[in-house]
N, C-alpha and C positions, 0 to 999 in steps of 0.2 A: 221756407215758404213765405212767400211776399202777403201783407193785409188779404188782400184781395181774393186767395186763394181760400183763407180761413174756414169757409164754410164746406172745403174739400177734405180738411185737414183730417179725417177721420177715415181716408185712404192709409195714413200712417200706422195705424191702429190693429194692433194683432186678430187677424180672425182665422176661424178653424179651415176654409180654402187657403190661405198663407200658409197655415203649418204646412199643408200639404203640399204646397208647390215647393215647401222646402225639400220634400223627398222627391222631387222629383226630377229625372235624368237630367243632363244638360242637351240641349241641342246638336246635332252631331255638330263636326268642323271646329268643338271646341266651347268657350264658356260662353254661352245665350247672352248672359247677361252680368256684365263687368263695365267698367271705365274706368280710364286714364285719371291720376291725379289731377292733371287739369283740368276735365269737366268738372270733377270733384267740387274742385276750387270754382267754378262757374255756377255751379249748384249751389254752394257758400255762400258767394256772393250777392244772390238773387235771395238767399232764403235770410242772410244773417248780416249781408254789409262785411263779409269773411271774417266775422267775429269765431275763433271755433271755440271761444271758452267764455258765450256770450249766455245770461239767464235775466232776463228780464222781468219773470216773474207771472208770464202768460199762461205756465204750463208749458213749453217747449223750450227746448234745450239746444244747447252748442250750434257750432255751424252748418249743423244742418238742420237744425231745428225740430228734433226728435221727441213725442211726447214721451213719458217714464212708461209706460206700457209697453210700448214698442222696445224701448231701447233695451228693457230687459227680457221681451220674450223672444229676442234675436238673439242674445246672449251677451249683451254689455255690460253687463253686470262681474266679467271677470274683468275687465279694466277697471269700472268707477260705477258709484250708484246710479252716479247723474252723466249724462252725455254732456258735457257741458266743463265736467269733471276729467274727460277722456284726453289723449292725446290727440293730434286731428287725422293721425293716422289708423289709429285703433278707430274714432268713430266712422274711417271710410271703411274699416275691415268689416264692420257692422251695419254699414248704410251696403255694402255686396251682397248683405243676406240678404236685406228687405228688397234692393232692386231685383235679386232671383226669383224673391217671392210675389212682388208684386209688381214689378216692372215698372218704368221709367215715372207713371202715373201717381207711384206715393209722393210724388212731389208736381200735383196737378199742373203748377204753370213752369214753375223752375226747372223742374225734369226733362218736358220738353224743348223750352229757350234754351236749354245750357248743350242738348245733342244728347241727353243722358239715353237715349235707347239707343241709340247709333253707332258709339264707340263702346266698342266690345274688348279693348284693351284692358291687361289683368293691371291694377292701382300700382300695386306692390309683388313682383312676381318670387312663384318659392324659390326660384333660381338663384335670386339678386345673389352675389357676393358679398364675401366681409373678409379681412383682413384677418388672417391667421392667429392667434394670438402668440406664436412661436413668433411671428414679421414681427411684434412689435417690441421698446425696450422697456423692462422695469420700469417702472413708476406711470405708467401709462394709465388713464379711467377708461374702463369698458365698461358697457352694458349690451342687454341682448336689445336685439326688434322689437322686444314683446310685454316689455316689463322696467318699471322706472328704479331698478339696485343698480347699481354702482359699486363697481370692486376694481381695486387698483392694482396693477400685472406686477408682481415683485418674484424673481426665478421662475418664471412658470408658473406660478400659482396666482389664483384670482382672491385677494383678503377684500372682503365685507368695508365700505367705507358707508359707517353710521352719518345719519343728518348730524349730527354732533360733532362728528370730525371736521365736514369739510370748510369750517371756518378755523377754528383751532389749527389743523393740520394744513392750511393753504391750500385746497385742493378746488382748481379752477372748472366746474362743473361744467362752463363754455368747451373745454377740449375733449370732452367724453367720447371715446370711437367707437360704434356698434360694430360688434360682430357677431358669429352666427348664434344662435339661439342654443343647438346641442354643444357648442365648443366654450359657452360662458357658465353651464350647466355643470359641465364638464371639469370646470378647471378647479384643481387641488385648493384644500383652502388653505393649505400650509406651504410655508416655502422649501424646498428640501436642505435635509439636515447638515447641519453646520454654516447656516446662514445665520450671519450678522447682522441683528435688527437694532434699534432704536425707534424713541417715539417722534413720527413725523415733526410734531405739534413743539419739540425742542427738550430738551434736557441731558444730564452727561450720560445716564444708565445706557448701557450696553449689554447687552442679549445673544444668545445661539440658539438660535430654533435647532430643536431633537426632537422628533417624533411630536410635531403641533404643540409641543412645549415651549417655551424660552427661557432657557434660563441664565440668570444673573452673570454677568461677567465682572471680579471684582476688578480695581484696580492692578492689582498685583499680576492676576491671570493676565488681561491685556495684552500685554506685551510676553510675560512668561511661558502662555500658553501658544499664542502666534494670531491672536486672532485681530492684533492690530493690523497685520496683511492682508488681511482678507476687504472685499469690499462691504462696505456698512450704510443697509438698507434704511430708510426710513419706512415707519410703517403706520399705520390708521391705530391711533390710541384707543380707542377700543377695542382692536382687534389684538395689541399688543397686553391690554389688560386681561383679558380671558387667558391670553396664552400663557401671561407671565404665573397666572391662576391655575394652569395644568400641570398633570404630574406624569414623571415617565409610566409608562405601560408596562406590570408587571411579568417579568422573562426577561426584561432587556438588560443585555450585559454591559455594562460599565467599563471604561477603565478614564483616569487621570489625563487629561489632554496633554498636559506639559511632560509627562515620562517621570516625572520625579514619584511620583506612588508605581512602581510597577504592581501593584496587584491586580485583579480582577473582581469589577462585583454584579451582582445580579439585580433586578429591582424589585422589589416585593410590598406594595400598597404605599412606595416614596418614600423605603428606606432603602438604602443600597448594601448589599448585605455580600461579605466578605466570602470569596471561594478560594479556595486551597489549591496547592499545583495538584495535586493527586486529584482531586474535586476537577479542577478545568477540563481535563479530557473525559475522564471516568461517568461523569455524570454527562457528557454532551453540550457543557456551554462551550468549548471550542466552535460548535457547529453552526453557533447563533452569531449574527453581525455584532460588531463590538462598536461601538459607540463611543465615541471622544467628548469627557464634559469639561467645567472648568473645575479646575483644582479646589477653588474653596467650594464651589457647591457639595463636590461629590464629598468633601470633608466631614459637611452639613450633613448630608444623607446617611452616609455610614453612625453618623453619630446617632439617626433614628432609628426604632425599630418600628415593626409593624402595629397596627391599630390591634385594641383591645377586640377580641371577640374574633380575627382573622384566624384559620382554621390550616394547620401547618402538616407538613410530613418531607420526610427525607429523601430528598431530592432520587439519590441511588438506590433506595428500596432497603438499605442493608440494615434499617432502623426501621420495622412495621409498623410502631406506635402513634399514633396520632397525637396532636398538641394544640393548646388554644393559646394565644396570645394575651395578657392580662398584665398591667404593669410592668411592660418593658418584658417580661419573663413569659418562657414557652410553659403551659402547665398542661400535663399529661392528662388527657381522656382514656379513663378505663372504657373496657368493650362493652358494658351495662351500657356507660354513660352515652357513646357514641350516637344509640339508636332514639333510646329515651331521651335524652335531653335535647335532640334535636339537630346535633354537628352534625350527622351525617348529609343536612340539606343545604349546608351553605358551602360557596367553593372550597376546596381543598388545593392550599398550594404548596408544591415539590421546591424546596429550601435546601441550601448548601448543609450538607450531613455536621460538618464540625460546627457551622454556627450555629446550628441545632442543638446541638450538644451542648455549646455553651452557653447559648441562650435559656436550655433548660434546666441550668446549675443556679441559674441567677436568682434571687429574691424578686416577689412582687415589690413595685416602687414602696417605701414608705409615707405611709397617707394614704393609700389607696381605698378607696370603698369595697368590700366585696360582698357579695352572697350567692350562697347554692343554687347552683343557674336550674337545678329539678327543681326548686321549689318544695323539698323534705324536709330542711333544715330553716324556719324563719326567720332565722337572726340573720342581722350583720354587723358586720366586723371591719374593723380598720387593720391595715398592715404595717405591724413593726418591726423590723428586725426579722420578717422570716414569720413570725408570729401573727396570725389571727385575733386579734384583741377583740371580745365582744363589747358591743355599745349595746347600753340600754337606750331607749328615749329618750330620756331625759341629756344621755350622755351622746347621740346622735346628733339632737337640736342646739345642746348647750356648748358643744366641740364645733360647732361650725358644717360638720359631715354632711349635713340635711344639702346643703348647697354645694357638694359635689357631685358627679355621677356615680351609679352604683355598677360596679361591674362585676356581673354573670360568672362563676369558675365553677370547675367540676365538682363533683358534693364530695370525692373521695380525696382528692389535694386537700379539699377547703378541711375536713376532716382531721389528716395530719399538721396543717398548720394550726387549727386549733388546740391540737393536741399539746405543742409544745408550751412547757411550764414560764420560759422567760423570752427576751428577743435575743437576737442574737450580737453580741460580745461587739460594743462598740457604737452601738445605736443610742440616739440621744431621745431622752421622753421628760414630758413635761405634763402635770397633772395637776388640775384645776384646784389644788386644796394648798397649791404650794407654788413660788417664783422660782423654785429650784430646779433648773435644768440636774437629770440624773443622762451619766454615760452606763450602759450596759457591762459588765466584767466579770472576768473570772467564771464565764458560762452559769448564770444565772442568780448574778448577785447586781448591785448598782452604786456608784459610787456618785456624789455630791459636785459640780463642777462651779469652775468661780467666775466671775465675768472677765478675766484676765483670759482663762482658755479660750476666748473666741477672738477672731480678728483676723486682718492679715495674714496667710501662712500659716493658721489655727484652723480651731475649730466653727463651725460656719450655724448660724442660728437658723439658716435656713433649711438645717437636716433636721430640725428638732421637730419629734412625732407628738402631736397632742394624743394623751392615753387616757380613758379612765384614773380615777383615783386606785378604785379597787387594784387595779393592775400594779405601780408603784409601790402601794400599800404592802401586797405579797413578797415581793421581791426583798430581800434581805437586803441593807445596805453595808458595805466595807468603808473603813475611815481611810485615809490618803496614805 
């Protein structure tokens, strides 16, 4: 709106006839009341000097010169607070409400100068076309008509390019192609699996997207696996850090990309856990997609086990028992504990029968914190050797234990392990009254070790359990 008009300016201005001419039909033959971007731009002209992202500080905004009342009870407010703020296409999609509702007149002089009641042409029609995103090649910037993201087309999928990328990762925001509004919605945010990513922004790491994951390609795989054949996408570093930050999806069956491990494994909370040829059909992971990783990761993964507190059972059924996961070790929930203590409410996952089995022969880690996940029993205890060692207080804080976590096991395990009188035959303890590392021996005796047994191809200082003294104290010592 030109000076002159000013004292009109309150035509712009939402009132309760407005809302209502919002509801109300269009004229037959089609839309009452529209115009061409060009009037648009004439209407700009006259109101703003076609400034569309002009604020002068009047109270009216952008190139149409919108007061904030209006601009929000037409609904501008899902593009920008301020018209001013908006694209000059979004504040026409928003100046078609107010011409519907109030007609050519919310812009007293420039409305009429410019033909705004005259051309009934739709600005931006729903018809317009865009470019498929299947037309276009990798590395392409889309966005939709309707919203200022930006995601870069890598195999069919649309990945998130952050304001933080596109300097780092070169990405010329001049070439961005709109296409259609449902098909950028639409598009996957992963690339699919056994895509070759790297970071846009430079570096050597190399990547295989698996199920929205990436994971690490060493050197060695490279080439042993085959993935130097393959083409190697660049991707938006942010979007490659998130992924490189995800873990496979528990069910999903494993194997070795390079053929050199023939086994098979499953994934269960980002460990990969080993299945047996009898286990592959019997149990039904035949039936599930097998997935190609890189050799040293899957190395890695097999090398973990599930998180403490993860709630287990035997894949085939032929094992009823339930099991909770605690220091690397399955530890059995009696059928009290199942309801009482609470496993009954957290997932339950179907686990290969035999690594079940050996996972439930195993010791809790040495070091471990534990206590009676009921809450019957208020001690806790440190794990050595198989053994329960109670910590007093003072033996808690003064051992360091206070600054680990404590984890939850069933009261009737925790029972038997404190039951036992020593740790078990070969475990190293060290006890605050003394510099003497003791090795466990001869089932329930302890023998004196010298600074010679550690080292290289020895004994390693890093197994050694801090124990109470009391504990030590008991235990009989043998001479060499």
């Amino acid at each position: 709106m030109t000076a002159a008009t000013r004292t009109k300016k309150s035509a712009l201005v939402i009132a309760a006839t407005a809302l209502l001419a919002l509801a109300t039909p269009l004229a037959a033959g089609g839309q009452a009341f529209a115009a061409s971007v060009s009037t648009w731009d004439k209407v700009a002209q006259c109101e703003s000097s076609g400034n569309w992202s002009i604020n002068t500080g009047n109270g009216y905004y952008g190139g149409l010169q919108f007061s904030e009342s209006t601009w929000l009870a037409y609904g501008g407010s899902q593009y920008a607070q301020y018209p001013h703020q908006a694209t000059k296409q979004q504040q026409i999609l928003t100046a078609e409400k107010v011409l519907a509702a109030q007609g050519q007149n919310a812009w007293p002089t420039c409305g009429p100068l410019a033909g705004l009641g005259s051309d009934h042409a739709v600005p931006y029609p729903t018809t317009a076309t865009y470019p498929a995103p299947s037309s276009l090649p990798s590395g392409t910037l889309v966005k939709s008509p309707t919203g200022p993201a930006v995601k870069v087309l890598i195999g069919g999928a649309g990945l998130a390019v952050a304001g933080s990328d596109v300097t780092p990762d070169g990405y010329n925001l001049g070439s961005v192609v709109t296409i259609d509004d449902a098909a950028f919605n639409s598009l996957p945010t992963a690339p699919p699996a056994g895509t070759v990513v790297h970071d846009q922004a430079g570096g050597a790491a190399r990547y295989v997207v698996v199920t929205g994951a990436a994971l690490p390609i060493s050197g060695t795989d490279w080439t042993s696996d085959g993935y130097n054949t393959r083409p190697d996408m660049g991707v938006p570093t942010s979007w490659l850090a998130n992924a490189a930050a995800g873990t496979l999806p528990t069910g999903l069956v494993v194997m070795d990309q390079s053929g050199a491990d023939n086994n098979r494994y499953v994934m269960v909370d980002g460990a990969a856990l080993h299945i047996s040829g009898a286990e592959w059909t019997a149990d039904g992971y035949n039936t599930r997609t097998l997935m190609g990783v890189p050799t040293d990761w899957l190395k890695a993964a097999a090398a973990k086990t599930p998180s403490n507190g993860i709630v287990l059972m035997d894949q085939s059924g032929a094992d009823s028992n339930r099991y909770v996961m605690a220091g690397g070790a399955a530890l059995h929930i009696s059928g009290a504990e199942w309801t009482a203590d609470g496993y009954n409410t957290r997932t339950l996952m179907g686990v290969p029968g035999e690594w079940l089995k050996a996972t439930a022969a195993r010791q809790v880690a040495n070091g471990s914190v534990v206590k009676d996940a009921s809450g019957a029993d208020p001690s806790v205890y440190v794990m050595a050797g198989g053994m329960a060692v109670p910590l007093t207080y003072a033996d808690y804080t003064g051992l360091g234990y206070d600054k680990r976590p404590i984890t939850p096991v069933p009261g009737a395990w925790e029972a038997t392990a404190v039951a036992r009188t020593a740790p078990a035959d070969g475990t190293l303890l060290l006890s605050p009254d003394s510099t003497t590392v003791w090795q466990s021996v001869n089932n329930g005796s302890k023998k004196a070790l010298a600074a010679t047994d550690f080292g290289p191809g020895k004994l390693s200082l890093g197994d050694v359990v801090n124990v109470p003294t009391a504990l030590t104290a008991k235990i009989p010592t043998v001479t060499q």
